[in-house]
N, C-alpha and C positions, 0 to 999 in steps of 0.2 A: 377347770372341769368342763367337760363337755357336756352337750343339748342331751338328755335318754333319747335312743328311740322312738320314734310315735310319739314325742310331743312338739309343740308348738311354743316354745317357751319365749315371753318378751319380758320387758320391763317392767314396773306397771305404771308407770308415768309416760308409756310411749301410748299405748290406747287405753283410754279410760272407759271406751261405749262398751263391752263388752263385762267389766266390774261394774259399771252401774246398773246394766241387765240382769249380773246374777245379783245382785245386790237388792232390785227391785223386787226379783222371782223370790228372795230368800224374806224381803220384809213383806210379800205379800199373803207368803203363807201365814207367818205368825199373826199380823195383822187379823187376817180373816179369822184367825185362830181366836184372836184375843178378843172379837168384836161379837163373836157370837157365843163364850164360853158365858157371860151374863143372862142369854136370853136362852139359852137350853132348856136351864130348868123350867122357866116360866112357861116357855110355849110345849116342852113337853106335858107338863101341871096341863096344860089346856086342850092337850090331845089325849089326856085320861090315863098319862104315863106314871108309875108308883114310884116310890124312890129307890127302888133297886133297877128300873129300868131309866131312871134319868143318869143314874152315876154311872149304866153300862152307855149312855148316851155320850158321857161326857169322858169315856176312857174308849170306845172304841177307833178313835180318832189314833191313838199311841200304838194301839194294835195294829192298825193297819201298815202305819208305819215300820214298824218292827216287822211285821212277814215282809212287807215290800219295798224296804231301802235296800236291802243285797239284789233285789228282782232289777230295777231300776238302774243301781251298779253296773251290774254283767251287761245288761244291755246298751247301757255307755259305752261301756268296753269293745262291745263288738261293733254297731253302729255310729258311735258317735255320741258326743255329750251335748250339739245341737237339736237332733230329733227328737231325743230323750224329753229336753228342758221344754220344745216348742209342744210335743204331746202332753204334756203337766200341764203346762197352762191354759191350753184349752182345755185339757180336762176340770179344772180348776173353773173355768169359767162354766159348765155343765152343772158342778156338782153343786156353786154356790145358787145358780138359778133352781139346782132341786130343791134344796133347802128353804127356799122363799115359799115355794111351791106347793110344800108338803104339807098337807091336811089330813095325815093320819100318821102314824107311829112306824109304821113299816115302810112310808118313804121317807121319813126324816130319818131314820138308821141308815136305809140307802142312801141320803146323802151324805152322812155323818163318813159314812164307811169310804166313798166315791174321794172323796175330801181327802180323807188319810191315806186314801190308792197314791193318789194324783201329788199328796204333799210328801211323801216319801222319797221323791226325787231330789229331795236337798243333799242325797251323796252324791247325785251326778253333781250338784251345784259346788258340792265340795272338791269335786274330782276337777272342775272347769278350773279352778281358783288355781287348783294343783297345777294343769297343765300349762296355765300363760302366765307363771311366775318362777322366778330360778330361784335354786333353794333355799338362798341369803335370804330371799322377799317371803319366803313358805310360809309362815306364821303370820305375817303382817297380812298377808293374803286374806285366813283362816279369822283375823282377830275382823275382817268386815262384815264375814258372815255373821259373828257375832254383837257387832253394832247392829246388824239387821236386826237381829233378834230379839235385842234392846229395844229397838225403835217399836218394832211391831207389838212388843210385854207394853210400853209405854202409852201408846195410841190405841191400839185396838181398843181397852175397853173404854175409854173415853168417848173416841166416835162413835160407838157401840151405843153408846149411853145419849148422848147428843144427837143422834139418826132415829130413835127409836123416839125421842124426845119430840123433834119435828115433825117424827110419823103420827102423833097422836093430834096434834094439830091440823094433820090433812086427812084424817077420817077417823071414824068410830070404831070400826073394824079390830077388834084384836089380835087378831090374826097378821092382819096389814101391818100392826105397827111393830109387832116382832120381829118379822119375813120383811120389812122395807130395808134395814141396813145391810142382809144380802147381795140385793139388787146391787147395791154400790161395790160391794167386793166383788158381784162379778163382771162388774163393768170395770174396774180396776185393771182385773187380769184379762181382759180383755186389750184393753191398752199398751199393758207390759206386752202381753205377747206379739201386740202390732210391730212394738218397738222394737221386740227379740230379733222377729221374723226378718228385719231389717238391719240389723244392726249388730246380733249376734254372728260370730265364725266360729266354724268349726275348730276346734283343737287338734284333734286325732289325725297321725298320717295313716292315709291309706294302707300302708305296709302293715301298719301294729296289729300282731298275731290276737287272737283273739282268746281268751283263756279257754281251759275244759270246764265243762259245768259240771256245777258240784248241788247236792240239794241242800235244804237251808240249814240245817245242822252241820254237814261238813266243810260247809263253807265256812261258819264260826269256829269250828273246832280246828280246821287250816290256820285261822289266822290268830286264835288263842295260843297255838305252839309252838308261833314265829316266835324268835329271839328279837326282846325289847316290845315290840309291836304287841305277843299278845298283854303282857302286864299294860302296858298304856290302853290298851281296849278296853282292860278292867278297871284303871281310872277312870275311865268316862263313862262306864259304865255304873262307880259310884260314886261320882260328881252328881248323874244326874238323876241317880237314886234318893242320894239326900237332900237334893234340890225340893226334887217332887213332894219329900215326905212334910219336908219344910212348910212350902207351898200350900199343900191340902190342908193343915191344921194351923197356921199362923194368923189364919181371920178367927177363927174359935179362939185362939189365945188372947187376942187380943182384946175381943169383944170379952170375954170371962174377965181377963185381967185391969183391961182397962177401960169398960165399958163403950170400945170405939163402934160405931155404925159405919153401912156402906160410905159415906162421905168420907171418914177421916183415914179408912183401910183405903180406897181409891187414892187418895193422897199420899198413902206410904209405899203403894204399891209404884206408880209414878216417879216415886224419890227413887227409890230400886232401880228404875228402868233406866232414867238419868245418869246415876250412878255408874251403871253398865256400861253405857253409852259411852260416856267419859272415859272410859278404863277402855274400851275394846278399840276406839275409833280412837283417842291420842296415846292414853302410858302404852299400850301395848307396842303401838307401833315404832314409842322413841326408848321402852327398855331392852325389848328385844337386843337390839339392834350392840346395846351396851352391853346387856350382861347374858345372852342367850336365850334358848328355850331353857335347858335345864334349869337354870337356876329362877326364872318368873316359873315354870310349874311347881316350884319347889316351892316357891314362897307364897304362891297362889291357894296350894292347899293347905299352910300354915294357917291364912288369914280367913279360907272356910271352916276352917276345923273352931277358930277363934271364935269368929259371929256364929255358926250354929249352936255352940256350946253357950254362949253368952244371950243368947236369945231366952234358953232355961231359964237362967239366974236371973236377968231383967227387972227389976222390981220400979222403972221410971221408964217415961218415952225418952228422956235422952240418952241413959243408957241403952233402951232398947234401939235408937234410931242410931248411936254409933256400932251395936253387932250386926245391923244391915246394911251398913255403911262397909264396914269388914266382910263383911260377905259377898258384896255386889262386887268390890274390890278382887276380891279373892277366885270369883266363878271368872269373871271378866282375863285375868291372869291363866285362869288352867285351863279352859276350853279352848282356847287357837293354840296355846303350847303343846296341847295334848294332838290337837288333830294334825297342826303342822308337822311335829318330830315323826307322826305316823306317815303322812305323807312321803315325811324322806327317809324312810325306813323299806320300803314299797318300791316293785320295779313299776314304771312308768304305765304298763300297761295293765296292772293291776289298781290303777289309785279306785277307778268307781267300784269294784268290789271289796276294798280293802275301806275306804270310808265307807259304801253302803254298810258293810258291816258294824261298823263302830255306830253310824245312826243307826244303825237297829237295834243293837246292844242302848241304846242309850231312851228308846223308845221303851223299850222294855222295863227301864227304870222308872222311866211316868208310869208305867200300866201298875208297878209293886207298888212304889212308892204310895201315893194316897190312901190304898185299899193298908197301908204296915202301917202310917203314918194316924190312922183315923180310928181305927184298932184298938192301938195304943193308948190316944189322947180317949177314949171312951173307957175302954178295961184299968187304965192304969194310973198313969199321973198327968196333967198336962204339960208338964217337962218334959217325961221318957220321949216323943219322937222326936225331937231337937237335940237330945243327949243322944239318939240313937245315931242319927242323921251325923253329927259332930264326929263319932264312934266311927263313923264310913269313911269319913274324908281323911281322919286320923290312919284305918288302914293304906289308903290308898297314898298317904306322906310315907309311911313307910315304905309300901312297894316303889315308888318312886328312889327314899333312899338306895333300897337294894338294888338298882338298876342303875342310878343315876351317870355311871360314868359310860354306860352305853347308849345313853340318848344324846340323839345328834343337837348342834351347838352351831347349823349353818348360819341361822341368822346373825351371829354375834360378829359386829363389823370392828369390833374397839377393844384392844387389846394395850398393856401397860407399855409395848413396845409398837405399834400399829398405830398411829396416829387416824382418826377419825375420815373417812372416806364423806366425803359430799353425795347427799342422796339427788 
């Protein structure tokens, strides 16, 4: 099979500086993400914010992302996926210094919002992965961003917790010691981007046509009506619907059910990230390889549908700790399956608007998600969002059935007559 046009496709074991750049770019959004989703409420509580304007605090982040991961796509597309990524991080380093900054309620939105402009650009990051890997590598590609992901759900609130800890030992200030672990993520991405600036290359050839622009609806509605692509848009779409719903109501469950505090949910959250970790950054990389994407997506929403349903029933931590154990297992599986097969679904010079699309669809999932998810666990049972959640990824096992022999199968190197290729 030959190179698409307009791209720059290598090995990934031939240069590693440019996976460790998106790699960085990819954990330093969540990161920052995870390190100040702790201190929102607190320091909005202390800018005189109500709880209807902390929760739009803590969901505008997902909005912005969802209008502006196709924005960010297209413009990869036509310029390039270096400019794109090197404009994000500095902007990232802007918005985290706003955030330190902010001493009233309409510049902490302005950062909040600046932050989800700037972290939107993870389709270009997903487009990068796309372009310097051939299609065998697609998903192994997909499964680092999702190690990122991991890392950053993992770390952020911890340093989050441990920065604000030290801030209160170098002054009185309340303010100071909310706004101090800022400071650090935007020195972060200041560094990454030193690094990028350096050490990132361009993908894109010159020649590669540029698409027509489309506005943000017919952009989604285009790639909904592809054959195979748009059904996988709408698995990840309710991957990370049920994730979200998950997410928002399983410290209430927890705490209601099993009287846990910030301490012991921090340590289960931690397990989760680990977990992740392990499945994105090893199984993923050595199942693929054996038994394809189709069938680890297949089996990935099996094992979400298992833990989200089994989180209901739960009646001990170790039953509870083995439906999160299925779970982490399970997201870790369908997320690089899903966005890899999309990748190789897609012409070459389509991937930044065909993945911005799919993160934006999946942005959109955080924004429903908590607001269905909290609803629920208030009006109705503490089960129903976890049965609900279960209910999602069960649709999306079936859409997968019904599609399954039109999802591409490049990474699968081992076949019963193919003896095992050397990576």
């Amino acid at each position: 099979m030959g190179v698409p046009k307009g791209r720059v496709m290598i090995k990934m074991t031939e240069n590693k500086k440019p996976l460790i750049v998106i790699f960085m770019t990819v954990f330093i959004y969540l990161l920052g993400f995870g390190i100040v989703i702790p201190i929102i409420p607190i320091l909005g509580t202390q800018l005189g914010a109500s709880a209807l304007e902390t929760g739009l605090l803590l969901s505008i982040y997902s909005l912005m992302q969802f209008i502006f991961s196709p924005f960010w796509g297209r413009l990869s597309d036509r310029y390039g996926r270096r400019p794109i990524l090197l404009i994000c991080l500095a902007g990232e380093v802007f918005s985290y210094l706003l955030f330190a900054q902010a001493t009233n309620l309409p510049i902490l939105f302005a950062a909040r919002m600046f932050s989800g402009f700037f972290g939107a650009s993870i389709s270009t990051a997903s487009a990068y992965i796309s372009d310097i890997t051939p299609p065998d590598e697609r998903s192994k590609g997909m499964a680092l961003i999702g190690a990122a992901f991991g890392l950053g759900f993992l770390f952020g609130p911890a340093i989050g917790g441990a920065l604000t800890v030290w801030a209160t030992h170098m002054s009185k200030n309340p303010h100071f010691q909310m706004s101090f672990s800022s400071y650090w993520v935007s020195g972060i991405c200041l560094v990454t981007f030193i690094f990028a600036y350096f050490n990132l290359k361009e993908t894109l050839s010159k020649t590669t046509e540029p698409q027509e622009k489309k506005n943000r609806f017919a952009q989604i509605a285009k790639y909904f009506k592809m054959e195979t692509v748009g059904p996988l848009i709408f698995i990840f779409f309710l991957a990370s619907l049920a994730m979200s719903t998950m997410e928002a109501t399983l410290i209430l469950l927890v705490k209601d059910k099993f009287g846990w505090g910030i301490k012991e949910v921090s340590f289960g959250f931690a397990y989760v990230g680990i977990i992740m970790i392990f499945t994105q950054g090893f199984l993923v990389r050595r199942l693929i390889p054996r038994y394809g994407e189709k069938q680890v997506l297949r089996f990935g929403l099996i094992l979400m549908t298992m833990g989200l349903c089994g989180i209901a029933i739960a009646e001990s931590i170790f039953v509870l700790a083995l439906t999160q154990t299925l779970l982490a297992i399970g997201i870790g599986f369908t997320n690089p399956s899903t966005l890899g097969s999309i990748s190789l679904l897609v012409d070459a010079k389509e991937q930044g608007a065909a993945l911005g699309t799919t993160q934006g669809m999946s942005s959109l999932g955080r924004i429903i998600g908590p607001a269905v998810g909290g609803a629920l666990y208030g009006a109705w049972t503490i089960q129903s969002p976890f049965i609900l959640a279960g209910f999602m990824t069960l649709i999306g096992l079936f859409v997968v059935i019904t599609i399954f022999h039109s999802i591409p199968n490049a990474g699968q190197k081992i076949s019963k007559t193919e003896p095992k290729r050397a990576e």
